[in-house]
Backbone of each chain as ProteinMPNN parsed JSONL, in Angstrom:
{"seq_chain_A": "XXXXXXXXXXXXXXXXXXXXXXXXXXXXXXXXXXXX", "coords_chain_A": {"N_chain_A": [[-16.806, -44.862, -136.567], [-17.614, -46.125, -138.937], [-15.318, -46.705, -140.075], [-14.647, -48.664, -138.227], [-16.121, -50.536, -138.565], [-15.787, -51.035, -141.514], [-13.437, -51.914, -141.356], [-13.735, -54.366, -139.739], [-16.024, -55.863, -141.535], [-13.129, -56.19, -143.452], [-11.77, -58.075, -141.929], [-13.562, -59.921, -141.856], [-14.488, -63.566, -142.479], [-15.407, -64.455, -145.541], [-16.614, -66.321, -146.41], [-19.092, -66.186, -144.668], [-20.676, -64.738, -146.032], [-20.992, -66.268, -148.629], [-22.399, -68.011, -147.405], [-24.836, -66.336, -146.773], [-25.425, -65.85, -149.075], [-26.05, -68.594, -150.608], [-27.668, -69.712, -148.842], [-29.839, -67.675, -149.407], [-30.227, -68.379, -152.176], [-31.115, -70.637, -152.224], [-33.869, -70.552, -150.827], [-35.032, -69.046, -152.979], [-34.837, -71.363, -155.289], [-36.782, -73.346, -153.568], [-38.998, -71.816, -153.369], [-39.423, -70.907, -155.99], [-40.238, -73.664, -156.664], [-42.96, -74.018, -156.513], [-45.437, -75.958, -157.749], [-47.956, -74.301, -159.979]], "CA_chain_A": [[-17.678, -46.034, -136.532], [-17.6, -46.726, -140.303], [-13.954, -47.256, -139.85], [-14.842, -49.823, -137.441], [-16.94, -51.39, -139.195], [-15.194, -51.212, -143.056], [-12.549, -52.88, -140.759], [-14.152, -56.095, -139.525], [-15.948, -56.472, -142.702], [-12.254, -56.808, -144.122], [-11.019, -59.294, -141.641], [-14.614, -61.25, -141.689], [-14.558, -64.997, -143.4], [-16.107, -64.581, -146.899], [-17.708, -67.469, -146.445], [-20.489, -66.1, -144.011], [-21.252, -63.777, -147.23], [-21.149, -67.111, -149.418], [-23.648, -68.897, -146.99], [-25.574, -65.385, -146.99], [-26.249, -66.042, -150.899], [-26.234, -69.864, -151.101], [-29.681, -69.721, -148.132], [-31.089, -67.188, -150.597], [-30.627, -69.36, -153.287], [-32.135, -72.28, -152.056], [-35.138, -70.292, -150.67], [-35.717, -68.6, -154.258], [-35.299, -72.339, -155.468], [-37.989, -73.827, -152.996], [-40.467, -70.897, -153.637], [-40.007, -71.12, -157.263], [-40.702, -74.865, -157.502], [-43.54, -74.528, -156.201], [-46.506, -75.638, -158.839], [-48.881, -73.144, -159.746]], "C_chain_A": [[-17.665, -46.777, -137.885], [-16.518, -46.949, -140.448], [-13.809, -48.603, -139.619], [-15.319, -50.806, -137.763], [-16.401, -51.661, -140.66], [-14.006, -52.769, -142.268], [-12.6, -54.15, -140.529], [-14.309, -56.47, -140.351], [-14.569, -56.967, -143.028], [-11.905, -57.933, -143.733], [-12.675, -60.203, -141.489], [-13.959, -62.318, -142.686], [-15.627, -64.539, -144.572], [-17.143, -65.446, -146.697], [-19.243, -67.509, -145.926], [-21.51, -65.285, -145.312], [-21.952, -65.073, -148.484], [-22.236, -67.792, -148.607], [-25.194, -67.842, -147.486], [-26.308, -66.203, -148.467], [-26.654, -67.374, -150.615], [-27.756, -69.942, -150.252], [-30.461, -69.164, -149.401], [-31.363, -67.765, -151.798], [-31.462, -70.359, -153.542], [-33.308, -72.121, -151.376], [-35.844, -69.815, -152.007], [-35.717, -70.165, -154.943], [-36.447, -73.331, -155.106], [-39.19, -73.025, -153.866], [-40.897, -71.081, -155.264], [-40.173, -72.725, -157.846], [-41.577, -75.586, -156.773], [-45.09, -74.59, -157.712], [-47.748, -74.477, -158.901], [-48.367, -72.385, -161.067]], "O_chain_A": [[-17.707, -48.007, -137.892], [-16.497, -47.783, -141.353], [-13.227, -49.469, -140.272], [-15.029, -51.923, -137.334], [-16.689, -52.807, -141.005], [-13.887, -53.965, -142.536], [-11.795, -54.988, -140.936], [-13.522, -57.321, -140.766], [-14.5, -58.194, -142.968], [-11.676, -58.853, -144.518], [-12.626, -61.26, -140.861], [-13.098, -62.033, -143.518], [-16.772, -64.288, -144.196], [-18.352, -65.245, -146.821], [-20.191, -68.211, -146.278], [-22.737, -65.298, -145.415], [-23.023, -64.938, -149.075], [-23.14, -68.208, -149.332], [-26.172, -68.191, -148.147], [-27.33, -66.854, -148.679], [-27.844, -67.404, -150.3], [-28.81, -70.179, -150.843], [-31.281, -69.715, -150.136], [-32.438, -67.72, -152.397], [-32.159, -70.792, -154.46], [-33.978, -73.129, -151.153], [-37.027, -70.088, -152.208], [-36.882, -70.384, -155.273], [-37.016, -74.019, -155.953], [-39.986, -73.453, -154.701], [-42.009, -71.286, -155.75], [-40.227, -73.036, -159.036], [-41.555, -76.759, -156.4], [-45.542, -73.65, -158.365], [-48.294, -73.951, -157.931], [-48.84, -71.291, -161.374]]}, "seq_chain_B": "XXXXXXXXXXXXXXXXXXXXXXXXXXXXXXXXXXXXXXXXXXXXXXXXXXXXXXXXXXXXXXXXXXXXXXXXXXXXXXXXXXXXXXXXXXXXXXXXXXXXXXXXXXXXXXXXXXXXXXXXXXXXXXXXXXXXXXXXXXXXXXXXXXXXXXXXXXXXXXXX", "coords_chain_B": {"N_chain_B": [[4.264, -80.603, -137.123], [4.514, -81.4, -140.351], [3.04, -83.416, -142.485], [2.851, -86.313, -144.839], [-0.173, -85.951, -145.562], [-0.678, -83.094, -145.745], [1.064, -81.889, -147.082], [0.301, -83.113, -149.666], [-2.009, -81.634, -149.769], [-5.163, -80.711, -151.285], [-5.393, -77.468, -153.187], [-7.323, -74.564, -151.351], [-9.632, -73.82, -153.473], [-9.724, -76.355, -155.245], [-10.045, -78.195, -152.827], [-12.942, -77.775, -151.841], [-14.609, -77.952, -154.108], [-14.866, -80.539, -155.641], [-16.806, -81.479, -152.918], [-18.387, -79.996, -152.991], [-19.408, -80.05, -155.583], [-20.757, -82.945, -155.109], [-21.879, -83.36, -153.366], [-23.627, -80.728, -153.221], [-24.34, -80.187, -155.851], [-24.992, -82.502, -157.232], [-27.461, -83.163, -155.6], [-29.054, -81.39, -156.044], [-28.967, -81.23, -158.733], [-30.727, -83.594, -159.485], [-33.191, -83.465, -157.844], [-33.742, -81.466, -159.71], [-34.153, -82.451, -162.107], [-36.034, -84.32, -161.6], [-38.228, -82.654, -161.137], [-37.961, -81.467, -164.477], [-38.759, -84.06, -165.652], [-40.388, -85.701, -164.83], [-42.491, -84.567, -163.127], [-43.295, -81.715, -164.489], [-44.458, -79.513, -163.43], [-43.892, -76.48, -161.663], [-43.473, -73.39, -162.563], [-41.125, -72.5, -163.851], [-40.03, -74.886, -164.498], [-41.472, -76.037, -166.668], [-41.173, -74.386, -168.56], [-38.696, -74.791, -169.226], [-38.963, -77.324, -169.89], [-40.349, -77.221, -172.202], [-38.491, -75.907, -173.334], [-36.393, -77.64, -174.069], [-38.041, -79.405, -175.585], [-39.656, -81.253, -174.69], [-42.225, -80.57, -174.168], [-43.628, -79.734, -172.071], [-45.012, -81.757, -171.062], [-44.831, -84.538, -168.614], [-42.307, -86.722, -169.467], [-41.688, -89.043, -167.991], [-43.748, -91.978, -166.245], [-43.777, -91.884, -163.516], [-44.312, -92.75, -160.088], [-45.42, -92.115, -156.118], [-42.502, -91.862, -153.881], [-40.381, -91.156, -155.065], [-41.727, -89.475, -156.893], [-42.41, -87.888, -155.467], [-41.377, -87.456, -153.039], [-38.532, -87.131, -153.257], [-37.462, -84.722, -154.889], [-37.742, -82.885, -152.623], [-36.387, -83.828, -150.771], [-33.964, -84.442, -151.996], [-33.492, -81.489, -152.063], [-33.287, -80.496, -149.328], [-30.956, -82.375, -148.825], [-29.091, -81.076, -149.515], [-28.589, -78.581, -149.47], [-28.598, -78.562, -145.909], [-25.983, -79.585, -146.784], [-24.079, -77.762, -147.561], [-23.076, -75.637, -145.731], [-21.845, -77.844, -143.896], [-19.873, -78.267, -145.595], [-18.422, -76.176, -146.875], [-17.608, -75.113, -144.32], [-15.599, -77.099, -143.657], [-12.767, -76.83, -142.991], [-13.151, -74.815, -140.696], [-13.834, -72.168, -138.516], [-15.269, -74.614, -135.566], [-18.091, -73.513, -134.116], [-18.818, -71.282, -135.799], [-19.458, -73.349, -137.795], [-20.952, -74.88, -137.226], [-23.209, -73.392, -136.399], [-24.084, -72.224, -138.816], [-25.091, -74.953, -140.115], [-27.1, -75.272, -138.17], [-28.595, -73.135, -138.52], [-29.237, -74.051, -141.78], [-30.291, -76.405, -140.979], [-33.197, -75.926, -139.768], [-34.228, -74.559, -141.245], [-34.042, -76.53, -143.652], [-36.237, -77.946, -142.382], [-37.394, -76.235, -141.278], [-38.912, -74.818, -143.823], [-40.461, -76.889, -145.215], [-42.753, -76.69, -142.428], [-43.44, -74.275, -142.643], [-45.455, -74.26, -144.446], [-47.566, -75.076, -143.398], [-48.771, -73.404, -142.521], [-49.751, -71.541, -144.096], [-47.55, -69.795, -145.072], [-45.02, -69.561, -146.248], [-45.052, -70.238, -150.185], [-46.358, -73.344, -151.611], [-48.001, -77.23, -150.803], [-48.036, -78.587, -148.036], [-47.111, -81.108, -146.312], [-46.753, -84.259, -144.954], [-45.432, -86.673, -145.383], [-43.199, -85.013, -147.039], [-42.617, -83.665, -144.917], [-40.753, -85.813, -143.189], [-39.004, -86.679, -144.73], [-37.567, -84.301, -145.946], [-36.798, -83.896, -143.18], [-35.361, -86.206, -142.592], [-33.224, -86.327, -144.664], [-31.915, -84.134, -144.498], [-31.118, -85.019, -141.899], [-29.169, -87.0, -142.476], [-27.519, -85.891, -144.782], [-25.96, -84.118, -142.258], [-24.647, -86.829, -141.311], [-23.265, -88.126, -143.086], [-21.655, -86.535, -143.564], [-19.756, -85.817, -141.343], [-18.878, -88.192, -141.126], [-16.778, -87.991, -143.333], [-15.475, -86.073, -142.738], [-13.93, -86.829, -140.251], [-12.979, -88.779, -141.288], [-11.115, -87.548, -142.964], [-9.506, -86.061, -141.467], [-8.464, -87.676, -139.611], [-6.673, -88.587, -141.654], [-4.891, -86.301, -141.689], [-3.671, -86.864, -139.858], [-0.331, -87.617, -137.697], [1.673, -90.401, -138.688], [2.819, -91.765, -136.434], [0.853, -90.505, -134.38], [-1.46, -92.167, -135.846], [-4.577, -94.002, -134.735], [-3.843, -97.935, -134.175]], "CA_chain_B": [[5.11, -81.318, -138.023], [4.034, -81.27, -141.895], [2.249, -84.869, -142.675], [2.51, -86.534, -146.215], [-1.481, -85.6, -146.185], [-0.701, -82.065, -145.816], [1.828, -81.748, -148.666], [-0.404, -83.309, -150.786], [-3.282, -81.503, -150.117], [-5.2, -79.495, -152.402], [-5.354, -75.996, -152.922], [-8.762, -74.537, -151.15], [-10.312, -74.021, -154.331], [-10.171, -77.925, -155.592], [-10.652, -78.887, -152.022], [-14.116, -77.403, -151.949], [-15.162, -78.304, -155.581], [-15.297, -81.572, -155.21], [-17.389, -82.062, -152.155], [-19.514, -79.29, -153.482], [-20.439, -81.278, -156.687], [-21.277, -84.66, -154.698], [-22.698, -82.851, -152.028], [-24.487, -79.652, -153.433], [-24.5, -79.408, -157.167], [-25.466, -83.86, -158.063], [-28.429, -83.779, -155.527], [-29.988, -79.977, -156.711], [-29.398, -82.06, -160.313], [-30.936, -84.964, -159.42], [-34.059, -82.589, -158.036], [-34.559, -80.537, -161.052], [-34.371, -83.521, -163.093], [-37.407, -85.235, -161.391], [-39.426, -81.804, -161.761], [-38.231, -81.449, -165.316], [-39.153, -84.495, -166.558], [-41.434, -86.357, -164.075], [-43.66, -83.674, -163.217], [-43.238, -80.362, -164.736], [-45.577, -78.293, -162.912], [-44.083, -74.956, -161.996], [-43.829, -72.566, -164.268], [-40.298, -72.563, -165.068], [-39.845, -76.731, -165.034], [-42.567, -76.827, -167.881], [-40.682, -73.575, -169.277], [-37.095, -75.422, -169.281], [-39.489, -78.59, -170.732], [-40.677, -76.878, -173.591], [-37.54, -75.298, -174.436], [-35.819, -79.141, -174.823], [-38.582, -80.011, -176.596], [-40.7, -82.391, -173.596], [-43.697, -79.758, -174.209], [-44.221, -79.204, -170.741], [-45.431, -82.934, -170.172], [-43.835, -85.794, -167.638], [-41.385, -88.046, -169.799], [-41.769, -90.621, -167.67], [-44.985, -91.576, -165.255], [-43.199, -92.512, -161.859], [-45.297, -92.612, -158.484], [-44.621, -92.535, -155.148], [-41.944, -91.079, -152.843], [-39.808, -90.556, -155.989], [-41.876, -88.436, -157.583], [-42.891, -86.336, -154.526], [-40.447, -86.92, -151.779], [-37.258, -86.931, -153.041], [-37.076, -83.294, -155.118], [-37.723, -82.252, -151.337], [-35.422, -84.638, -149.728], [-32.174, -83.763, -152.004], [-32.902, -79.873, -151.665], [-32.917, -80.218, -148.093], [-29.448, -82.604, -148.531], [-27.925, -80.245, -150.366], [-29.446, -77.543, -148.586], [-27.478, -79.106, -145.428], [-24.317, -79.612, -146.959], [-23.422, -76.077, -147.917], [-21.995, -75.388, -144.299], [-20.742, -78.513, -143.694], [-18.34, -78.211, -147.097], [-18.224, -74.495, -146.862], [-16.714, -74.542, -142.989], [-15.319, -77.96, -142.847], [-12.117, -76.808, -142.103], [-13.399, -73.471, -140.488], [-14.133, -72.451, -136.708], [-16.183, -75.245, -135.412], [-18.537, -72.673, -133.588], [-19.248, -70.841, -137.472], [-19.547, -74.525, -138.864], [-22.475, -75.71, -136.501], [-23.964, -72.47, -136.652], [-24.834, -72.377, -140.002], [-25.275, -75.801, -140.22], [-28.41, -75.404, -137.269], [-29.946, -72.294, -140.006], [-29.395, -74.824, -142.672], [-31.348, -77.732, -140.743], [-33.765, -75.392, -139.554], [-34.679, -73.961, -143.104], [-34.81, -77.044, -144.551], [-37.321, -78.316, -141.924], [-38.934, -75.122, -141.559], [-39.639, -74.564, -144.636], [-42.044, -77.373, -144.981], [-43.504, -76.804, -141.533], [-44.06, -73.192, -142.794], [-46.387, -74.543, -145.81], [-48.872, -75.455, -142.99], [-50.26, -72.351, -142.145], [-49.133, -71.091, -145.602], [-46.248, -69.098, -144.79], [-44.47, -70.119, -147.628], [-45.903, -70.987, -150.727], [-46.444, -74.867, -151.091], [-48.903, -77.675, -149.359], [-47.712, -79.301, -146.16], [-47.6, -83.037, -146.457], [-46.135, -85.395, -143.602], [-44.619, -87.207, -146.07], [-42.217, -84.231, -147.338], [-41.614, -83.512, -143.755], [-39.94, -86.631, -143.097], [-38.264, -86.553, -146.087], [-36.732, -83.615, -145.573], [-35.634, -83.83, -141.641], [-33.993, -87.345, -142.867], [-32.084, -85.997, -145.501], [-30.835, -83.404, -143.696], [-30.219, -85.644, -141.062], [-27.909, -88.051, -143.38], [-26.043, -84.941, -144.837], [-24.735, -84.146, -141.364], [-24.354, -88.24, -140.788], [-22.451, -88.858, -143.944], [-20.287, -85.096, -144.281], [-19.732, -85.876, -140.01], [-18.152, -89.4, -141.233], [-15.935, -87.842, -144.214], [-14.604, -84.979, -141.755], [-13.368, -87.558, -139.365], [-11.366, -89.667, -141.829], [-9.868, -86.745, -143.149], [-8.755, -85.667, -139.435], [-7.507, -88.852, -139.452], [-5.403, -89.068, -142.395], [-3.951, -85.583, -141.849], [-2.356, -87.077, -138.536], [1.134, -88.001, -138.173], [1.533, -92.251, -138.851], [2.678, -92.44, -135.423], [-0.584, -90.615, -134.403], [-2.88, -92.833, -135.745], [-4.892, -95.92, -134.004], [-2.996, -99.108, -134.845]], "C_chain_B": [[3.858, -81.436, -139.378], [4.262, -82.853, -142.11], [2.113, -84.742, -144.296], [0.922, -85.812, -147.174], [-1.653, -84.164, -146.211], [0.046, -81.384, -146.866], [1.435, -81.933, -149.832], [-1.793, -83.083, -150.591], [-3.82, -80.536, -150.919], [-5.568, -78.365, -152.138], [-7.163, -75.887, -151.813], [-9.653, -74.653, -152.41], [-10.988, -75.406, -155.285], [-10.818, -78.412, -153.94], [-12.034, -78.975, -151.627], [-15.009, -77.675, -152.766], [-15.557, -79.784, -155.875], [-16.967, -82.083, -154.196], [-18.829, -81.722, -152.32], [-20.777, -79.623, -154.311], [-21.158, -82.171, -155.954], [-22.288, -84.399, -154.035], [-24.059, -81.722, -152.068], [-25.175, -80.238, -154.844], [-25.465, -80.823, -157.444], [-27.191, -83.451, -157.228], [-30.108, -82.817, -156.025], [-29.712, -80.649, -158.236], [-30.702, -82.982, -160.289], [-33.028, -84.543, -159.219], [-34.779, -81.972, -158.931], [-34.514, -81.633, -161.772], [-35.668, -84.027, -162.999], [-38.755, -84.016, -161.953], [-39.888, -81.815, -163.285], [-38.903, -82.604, -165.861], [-40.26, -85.793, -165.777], [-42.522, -85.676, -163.593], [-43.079, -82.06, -162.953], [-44.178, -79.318, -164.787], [-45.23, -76.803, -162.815], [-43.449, -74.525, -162.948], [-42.094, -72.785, -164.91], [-39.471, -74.279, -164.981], [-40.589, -76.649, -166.637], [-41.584, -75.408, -168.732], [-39.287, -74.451, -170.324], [-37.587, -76.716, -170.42], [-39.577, -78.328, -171.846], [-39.435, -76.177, -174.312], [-36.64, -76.336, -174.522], [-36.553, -80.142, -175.449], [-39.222, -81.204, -175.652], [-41.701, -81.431, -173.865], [-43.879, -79.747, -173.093], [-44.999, -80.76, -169.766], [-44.151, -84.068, -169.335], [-43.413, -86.982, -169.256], [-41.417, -89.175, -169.577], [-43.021, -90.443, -166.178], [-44.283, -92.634, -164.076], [-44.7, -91.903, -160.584], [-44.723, -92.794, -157.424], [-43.657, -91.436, -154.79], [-40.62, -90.356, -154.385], [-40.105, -89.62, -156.63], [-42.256, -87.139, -156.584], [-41.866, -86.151, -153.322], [-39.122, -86.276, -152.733], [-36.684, -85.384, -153.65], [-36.859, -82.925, -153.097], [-36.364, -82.367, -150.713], [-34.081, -83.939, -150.499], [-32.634, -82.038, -151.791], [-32.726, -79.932, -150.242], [-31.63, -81.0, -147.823], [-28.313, -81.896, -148.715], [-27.758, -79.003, -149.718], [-28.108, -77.472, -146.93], [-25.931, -79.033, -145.786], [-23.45, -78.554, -147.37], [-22.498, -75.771, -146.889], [-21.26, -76.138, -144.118], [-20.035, -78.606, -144.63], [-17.889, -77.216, -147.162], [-16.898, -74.737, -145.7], [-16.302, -75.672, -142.81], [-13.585, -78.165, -142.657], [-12.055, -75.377, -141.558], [-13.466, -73.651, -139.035], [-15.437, -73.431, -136.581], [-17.498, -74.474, -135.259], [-19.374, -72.08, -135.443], [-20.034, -72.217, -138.467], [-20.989, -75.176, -138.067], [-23.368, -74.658, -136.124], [-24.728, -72.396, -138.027], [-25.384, -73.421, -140.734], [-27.022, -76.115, -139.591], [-28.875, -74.637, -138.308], [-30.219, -73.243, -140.742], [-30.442, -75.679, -142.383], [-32.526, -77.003, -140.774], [-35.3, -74.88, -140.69], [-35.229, -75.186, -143.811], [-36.271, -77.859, -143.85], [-38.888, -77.523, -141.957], [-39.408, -74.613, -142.475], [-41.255, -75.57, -145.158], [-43.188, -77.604, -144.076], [-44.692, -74.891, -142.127], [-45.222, -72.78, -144.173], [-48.104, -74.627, -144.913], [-49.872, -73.808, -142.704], [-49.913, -70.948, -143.187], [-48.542, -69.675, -145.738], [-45.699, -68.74, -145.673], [-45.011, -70.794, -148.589], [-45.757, -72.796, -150.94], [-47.637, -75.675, -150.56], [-48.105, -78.651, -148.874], [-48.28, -81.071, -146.294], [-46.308, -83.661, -145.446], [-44.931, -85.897, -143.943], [-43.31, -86.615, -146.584], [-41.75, -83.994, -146.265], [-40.368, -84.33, -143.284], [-38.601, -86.973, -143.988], [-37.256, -85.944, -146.272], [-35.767, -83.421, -144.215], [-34.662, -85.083, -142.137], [-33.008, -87.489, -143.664], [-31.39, -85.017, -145.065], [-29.824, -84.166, -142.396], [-28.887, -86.55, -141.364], [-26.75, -87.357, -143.896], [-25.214, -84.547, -143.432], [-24.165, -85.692, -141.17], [-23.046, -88.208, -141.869], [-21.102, -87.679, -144.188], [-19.325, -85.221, -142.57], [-18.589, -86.974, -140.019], [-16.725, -88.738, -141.669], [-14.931, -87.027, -143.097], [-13.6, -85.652, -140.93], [-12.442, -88.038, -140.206], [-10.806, -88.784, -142.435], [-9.073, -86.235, -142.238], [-7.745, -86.413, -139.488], [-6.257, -88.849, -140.236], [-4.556, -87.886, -142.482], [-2.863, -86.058, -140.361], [-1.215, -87.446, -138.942], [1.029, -89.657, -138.356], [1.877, -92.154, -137.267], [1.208, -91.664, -134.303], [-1.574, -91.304, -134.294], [-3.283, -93.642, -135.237], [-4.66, -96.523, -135.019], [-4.654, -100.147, -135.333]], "O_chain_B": [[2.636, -81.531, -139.264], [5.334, -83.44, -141.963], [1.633, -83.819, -144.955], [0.728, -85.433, -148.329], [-2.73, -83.788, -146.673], [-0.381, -80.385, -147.443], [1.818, -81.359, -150.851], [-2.681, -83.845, -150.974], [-3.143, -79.576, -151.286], [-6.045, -78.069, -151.043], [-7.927, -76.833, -151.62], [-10.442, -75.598, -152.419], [-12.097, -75.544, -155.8], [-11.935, -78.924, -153.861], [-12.45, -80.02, -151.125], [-16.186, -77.698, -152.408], [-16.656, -80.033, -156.368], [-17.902, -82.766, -154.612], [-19.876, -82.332, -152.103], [-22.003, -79.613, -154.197], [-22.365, -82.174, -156.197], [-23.374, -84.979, -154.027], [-25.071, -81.727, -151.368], [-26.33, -80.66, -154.902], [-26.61, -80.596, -157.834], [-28.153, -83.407, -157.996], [-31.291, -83.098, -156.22], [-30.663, -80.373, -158.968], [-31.566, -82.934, -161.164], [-33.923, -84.984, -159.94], [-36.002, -81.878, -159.035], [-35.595, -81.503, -162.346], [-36.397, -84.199, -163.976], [-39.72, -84.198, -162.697], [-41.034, -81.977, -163.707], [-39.776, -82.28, -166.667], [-40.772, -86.686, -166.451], [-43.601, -86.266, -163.652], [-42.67, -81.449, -161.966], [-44.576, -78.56, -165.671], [-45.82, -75.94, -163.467], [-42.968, -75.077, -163.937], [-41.826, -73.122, -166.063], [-38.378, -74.543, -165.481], [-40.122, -77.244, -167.608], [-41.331, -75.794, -169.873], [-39.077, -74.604, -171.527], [-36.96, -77.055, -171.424], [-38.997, -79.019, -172.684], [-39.354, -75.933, -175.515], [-35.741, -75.957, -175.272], [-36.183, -81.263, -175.798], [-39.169, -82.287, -176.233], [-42.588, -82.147, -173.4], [-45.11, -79.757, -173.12], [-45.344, -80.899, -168.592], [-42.948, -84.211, -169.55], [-44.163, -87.766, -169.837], [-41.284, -90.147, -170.32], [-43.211, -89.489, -165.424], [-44.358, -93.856, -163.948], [-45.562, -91.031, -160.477], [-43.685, -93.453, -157.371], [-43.808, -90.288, -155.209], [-40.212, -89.197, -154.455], [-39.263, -88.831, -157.058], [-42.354, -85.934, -156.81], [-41.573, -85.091, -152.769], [-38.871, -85.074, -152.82], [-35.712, -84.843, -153.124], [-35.761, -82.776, -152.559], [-35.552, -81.533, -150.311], [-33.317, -83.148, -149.947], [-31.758, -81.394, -151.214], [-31.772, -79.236, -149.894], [-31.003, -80.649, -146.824], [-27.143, -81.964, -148.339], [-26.645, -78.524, -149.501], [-27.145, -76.715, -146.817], [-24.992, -78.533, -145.168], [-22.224, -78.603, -147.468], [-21.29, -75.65, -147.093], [-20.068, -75.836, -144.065], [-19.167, -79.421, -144.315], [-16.728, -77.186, -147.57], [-15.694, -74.632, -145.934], [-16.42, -75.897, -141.606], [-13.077, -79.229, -142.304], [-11.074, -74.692, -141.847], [-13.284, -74.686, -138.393], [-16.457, -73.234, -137.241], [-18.237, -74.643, -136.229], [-20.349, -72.606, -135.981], [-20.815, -72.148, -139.417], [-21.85, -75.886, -138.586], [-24.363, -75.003, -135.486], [-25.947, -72.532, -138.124], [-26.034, -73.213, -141.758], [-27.891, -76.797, -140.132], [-29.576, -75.224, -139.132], [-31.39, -73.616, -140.671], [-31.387, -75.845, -143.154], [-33.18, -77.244, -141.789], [-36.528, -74.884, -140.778], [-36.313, -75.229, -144.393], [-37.186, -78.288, -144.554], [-40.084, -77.656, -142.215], [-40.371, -73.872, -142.278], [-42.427, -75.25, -145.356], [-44.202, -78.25, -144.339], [-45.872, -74.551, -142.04], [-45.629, -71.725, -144.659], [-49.235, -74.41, -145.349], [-51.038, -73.413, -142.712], [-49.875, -69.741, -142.949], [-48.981, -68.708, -146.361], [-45.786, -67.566, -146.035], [-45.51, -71.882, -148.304], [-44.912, -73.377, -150.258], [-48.406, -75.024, -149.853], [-47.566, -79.505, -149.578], [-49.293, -81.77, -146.337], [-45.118, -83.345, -145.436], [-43.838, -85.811, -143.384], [-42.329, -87.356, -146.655], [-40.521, -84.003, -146.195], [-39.266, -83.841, -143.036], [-37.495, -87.444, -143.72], [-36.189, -86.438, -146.636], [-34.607, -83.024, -144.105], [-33.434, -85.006, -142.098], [-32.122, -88.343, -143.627], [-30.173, -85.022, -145.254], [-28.647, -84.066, -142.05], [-27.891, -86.718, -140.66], [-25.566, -87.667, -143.772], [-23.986, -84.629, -143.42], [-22.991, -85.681, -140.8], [-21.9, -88.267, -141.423], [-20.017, -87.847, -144.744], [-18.205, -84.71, -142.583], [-17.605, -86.914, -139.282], [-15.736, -88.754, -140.937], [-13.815, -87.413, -142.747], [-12.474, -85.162, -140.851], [-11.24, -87.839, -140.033], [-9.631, -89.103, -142.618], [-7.876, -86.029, -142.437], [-6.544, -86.143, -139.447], [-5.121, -89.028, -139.797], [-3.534, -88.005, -143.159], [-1.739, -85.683, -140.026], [-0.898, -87.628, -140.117], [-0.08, -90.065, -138.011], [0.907, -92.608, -136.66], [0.654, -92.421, -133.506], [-2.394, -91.37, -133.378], [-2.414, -94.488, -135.024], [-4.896, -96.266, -136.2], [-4.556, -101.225, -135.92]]}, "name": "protein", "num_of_chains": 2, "seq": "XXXXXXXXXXXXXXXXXXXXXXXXXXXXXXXXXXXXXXXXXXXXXXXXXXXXXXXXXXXXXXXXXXXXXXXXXXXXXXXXXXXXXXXXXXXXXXXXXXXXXXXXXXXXXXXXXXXXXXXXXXXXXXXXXXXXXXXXXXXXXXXXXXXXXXXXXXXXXXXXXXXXXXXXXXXXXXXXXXXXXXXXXXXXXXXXXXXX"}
């Protein structure tokens, strides 16, 4: 199963990893600009 | 068949960098700019202020949708345009997927101020603000996509 899975990871698109971060970025940006 | 616009196109790494800047990086500038120096309320705007020497006060006294919409409006353009520059030559399917989170986020984040979800307060005015800038990043990244379609066709391809 961890085979199976090391596997896809390899052939996934990076990019879903790069959206992954870039959301979290721009939710830790919202939250932290908020005044207060 | 291999098209002049495919020979001369650029690597992925420039092709991305570009659209990124115009698209991501100018309007998250353009954002922190208004906090830093139009109203530097949270903590690390007035931080960033005082360490270029603004002391933590507004630079300049603007009013209006400038000083309150538009931080909103470009994070939610920019916000937007991540997917569409990320996947825009990716599986469609991947590219309007993350594109719907993207809208989603940047809407729902200021819907999720109302019943204080997320920190923030909930103003009408930011709502709009934000669905119409998201709505313009797909309008205007929706346009670009097309005429690049276009110009990778063959010349006899294209409409005369």
């Amino acid at each position: 199963m961890i085979a199976k899975l090391t596997a896809r990871l390899r052939g996934a698109d990076t990019r879903h990893l790069l959206m992954l971060v870039a959301l979290a970025a721009f939710v830790a940006l919202a939250a932290g600009s908020t005044p207060g | 068949m291999t098209t002049h616009a495919d020979v001369h196109r650029p690597q992925p790494s420039r092709r991305y960098l570009v659209p990124l800047l115009l698209h991501v990086a100018l309007p998250l500038a353009v954002g922190c700019a208004v906090y830093l120096v139009v109203r530097p309320a949270p903590a690390l705007a007035e931080w960033t202020s005082q360490a270029v020497g603004l002391d933590g006060r507004p630079a300049f006294r603007v009013r209006g949708w400038a000083r309150d919409q538009l931080p909103d409006a470009a994070w939610a353009y920019a916000l937007t345009a991540t997917p569409l520059v990320l996947w825009e030559d990716g599986p469609a399917a991947a590219r309007r997927a993350w594109t719907a989170i993207a809208v989603v986020l940047a809407v729902g984040w200021e819907l999720a101020q109302l019943p204080h979800l997320v920190p923030g307060s909930f103003s009408r005015g930011d709502l709009t603000a934000s669905a119409a800038a998201a709505l313009l990043a797909v309008g205007v990244l929706y346009v670009a996509r097309r005429r690049r379609e276009a110009a990778r066709r063959p010349l006899h391809e294209r409409p005369t």
